[in-house]
N, C-alpha and C positions, 0 to 999 in steps of 0.2 A: 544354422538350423535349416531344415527343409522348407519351411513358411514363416512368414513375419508374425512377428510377436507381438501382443499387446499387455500392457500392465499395468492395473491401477495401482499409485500411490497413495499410502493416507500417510498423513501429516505427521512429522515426527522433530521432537525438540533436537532438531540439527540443522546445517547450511549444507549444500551439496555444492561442490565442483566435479563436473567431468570433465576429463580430458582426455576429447574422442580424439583417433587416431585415420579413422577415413570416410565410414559411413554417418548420415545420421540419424538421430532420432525427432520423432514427430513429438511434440508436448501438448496435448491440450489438457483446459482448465474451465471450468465454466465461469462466462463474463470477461473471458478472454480470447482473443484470436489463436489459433494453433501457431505454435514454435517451432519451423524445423532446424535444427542449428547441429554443428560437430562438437564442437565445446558446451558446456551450458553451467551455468550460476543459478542457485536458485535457493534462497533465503527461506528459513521457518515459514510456514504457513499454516493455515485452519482449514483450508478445504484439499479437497483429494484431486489429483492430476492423473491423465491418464497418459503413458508413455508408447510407442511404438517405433519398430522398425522392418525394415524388408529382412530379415532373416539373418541378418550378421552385422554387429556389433563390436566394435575392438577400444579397448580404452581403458583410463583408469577414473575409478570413481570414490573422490577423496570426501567424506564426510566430516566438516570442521563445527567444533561448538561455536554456537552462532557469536558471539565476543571473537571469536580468535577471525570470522570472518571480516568482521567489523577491521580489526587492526592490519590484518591482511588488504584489502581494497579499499578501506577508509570512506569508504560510501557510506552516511547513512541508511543504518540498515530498513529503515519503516519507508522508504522509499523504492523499498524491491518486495516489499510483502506481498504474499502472494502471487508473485510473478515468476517469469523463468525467462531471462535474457542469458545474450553472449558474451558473455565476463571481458571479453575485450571492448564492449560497449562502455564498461566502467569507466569514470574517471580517475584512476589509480595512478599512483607514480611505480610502478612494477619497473623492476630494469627489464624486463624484457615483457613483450605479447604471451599471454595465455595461451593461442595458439599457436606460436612457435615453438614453446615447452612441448605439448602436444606433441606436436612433429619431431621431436628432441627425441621424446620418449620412444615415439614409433619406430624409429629409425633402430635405438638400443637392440643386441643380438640376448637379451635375457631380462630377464624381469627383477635379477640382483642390479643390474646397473642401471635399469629403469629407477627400482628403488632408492639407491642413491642418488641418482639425483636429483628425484623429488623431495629429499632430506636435505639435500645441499641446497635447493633452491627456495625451500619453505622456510628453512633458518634465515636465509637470507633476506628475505620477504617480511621474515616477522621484526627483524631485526630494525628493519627499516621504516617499516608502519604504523600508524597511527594507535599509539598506546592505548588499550582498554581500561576503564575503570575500574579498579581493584574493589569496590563496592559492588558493581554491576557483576563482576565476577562472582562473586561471594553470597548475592542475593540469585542471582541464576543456578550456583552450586547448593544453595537451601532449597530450592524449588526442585533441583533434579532429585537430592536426596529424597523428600516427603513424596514426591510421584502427583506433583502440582498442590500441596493437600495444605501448606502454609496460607494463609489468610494476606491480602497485600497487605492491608497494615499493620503487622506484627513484621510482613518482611522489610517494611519501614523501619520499625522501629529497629530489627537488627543490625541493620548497615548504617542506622545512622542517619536519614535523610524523609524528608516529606513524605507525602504518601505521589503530590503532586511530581515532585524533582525527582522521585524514584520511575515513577512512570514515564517520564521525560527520558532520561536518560537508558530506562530501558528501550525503551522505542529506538531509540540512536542505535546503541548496539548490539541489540537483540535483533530487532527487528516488529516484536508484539510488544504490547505493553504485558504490564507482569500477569493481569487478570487473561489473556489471552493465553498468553505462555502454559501457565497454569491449568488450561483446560487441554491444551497440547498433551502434557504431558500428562494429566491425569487419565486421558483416554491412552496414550501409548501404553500405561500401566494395563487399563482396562485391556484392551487387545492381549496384551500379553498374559491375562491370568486366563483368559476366554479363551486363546489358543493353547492353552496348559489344560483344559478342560474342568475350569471351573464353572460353576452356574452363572443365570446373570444374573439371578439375585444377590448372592455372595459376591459377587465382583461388584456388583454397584455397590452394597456396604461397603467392603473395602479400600475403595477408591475415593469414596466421600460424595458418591451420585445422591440426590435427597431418595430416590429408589427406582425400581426397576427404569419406567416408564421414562425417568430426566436420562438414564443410561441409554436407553434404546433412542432418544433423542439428538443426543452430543453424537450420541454413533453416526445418523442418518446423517446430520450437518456435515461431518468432520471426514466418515469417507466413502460417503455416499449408498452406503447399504445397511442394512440391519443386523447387529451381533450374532443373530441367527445365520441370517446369511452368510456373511461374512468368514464363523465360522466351518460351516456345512464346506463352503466353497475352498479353503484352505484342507478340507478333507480330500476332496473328490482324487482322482486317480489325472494323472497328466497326460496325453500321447506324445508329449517332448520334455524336455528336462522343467520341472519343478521352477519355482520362483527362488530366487536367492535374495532373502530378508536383508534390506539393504545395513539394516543393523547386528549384531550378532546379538542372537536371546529374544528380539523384536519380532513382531508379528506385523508387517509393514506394507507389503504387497500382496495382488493376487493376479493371476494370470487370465486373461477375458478371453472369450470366445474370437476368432477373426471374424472379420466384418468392418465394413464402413463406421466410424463414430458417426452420432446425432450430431446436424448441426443445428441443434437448439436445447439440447439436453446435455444435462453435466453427467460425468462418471456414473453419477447414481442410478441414473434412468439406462444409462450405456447398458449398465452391468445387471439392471434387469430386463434389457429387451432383448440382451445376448443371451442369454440364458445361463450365465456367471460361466467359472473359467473352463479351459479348456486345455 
């Protein structure tokens, strides 16, 4: 691009890896110091981060269900919540550096043999990592299907375990506990009926918000602007290419105005002193 880019993310029930190939990207988060890093790990969260770079970007950006991240790096996942480090910071038993993959990749003359061997290297990875709970699975696959809408202790009582040991164990490899998770995901539904152009009264019924006012509140926490804004701002006309929804179907990002971020204010304040995207 002709000028560096800024993008707010909201919170979405997945784990992100990138694996940059030469520039990097800036992360900030509110209640956190800014992240410049070329690779970057960044587990489930409840608040919105704001990404940027000087104008060019190369890389691949792999979105893994947060369990498969878990068995992949074997990190406790509630000990990355809400943050955004260097995947090579992990203490993983990986056969090889995150960042050398990367560089694997870059080097690749096509994006077929990039692809391979991200397939050859992920099997091998998963192959070798720290096994996920087939219940945690199965309670995280309840919670995607209802769009957060299960109650925790009924998703207790599905899988079988406490309400306490279900949260324990979610936290491990999830990263949120299930009641957290659940609100992820209930608002990712939200976003998504709201940039389909339903009302927000209708979208909080159907989401399971108690009404409007709890929807316009989960909004403000979760990605720093108002459903209204939010999607006004996903309308507006771009001067450079569009945001590309980090999910498909998802309503995930939005592109900010350029400008300095606030160093005392989160996304939300950002993206109303910027005057939303651009």
């Amino acid at each position: 691009m002709d000028r560096p880019r800024r993008r707010l993310e909201a919170p979405v029930g997945a784990a992100t890896l990138l694996l940059g190939f030469d520039q990097p990207v800036r992360i900030s988060r509110a209640g956190h110091p800014p992240e410049t890093l070329v690779s970057v790990y960044c587990g489930p969260t409840t608040t919105p981060a704001v990404g940027e770079h000087g104008g060019r970007l190369a890389g691949v950006e792999v979105m893994l269900a947060p369990w498969a991240a878990f068995t992949l790096f074997g990190t406790p996942q509630h000990e990355l919540a809400n943050r955004t480090v260097d995947p090579d910071t992990l203490p993983h038993a990986l056969d090889r550096q995150v960042g050398e993959l990367a560089g694997a990749l870059a080097a690749l003359p096509s994006w077929e043999e990039r692809f391979r061997l991200l397939d050859d290297v992920f099997a091998r990875w998963w192959d070798a990592g720290t096994p996920c709970s087939a219940r945690v699975v199965r309670a995280w696959a309840e919670l995607v299907r209802t769009g957060g809408a299960m109650p925790v202790r009924r998703l207790a009582e599905e899988v079988g375990w406490s309400v306490r040991h279900l949260e324990n164990r979610f936290r491990e490899q999830i990263g949120l506990g299930p009641k957290a998770a659940a609100r992820v995901l209930r608002l990712q539904r939200a976003r998504r009926l709201l940039a389909a152009g339903r009302g927000q009264a209708e979208t909080a019924a159907a989401c399971g918000f108690y009404d409007q006012a709890h929807l316009s509140g989960e909004f403000k926490a979760m990605t720093g602007c108002t459903p209204r804004e939010f999607t006004t701002a996903r309308r507006l006309p771009f001067a450079a290419a569009p945001p590309g929804d980090r999910m498909t179907g998802e309503a995930t990002s939005l592109v900010l105005a350029s400008g300095p971020p606030s160093a005392t204010s989160g996304p939300g304040a950002d993206f109303s002193k910027t005057g939303g995207p651009a």
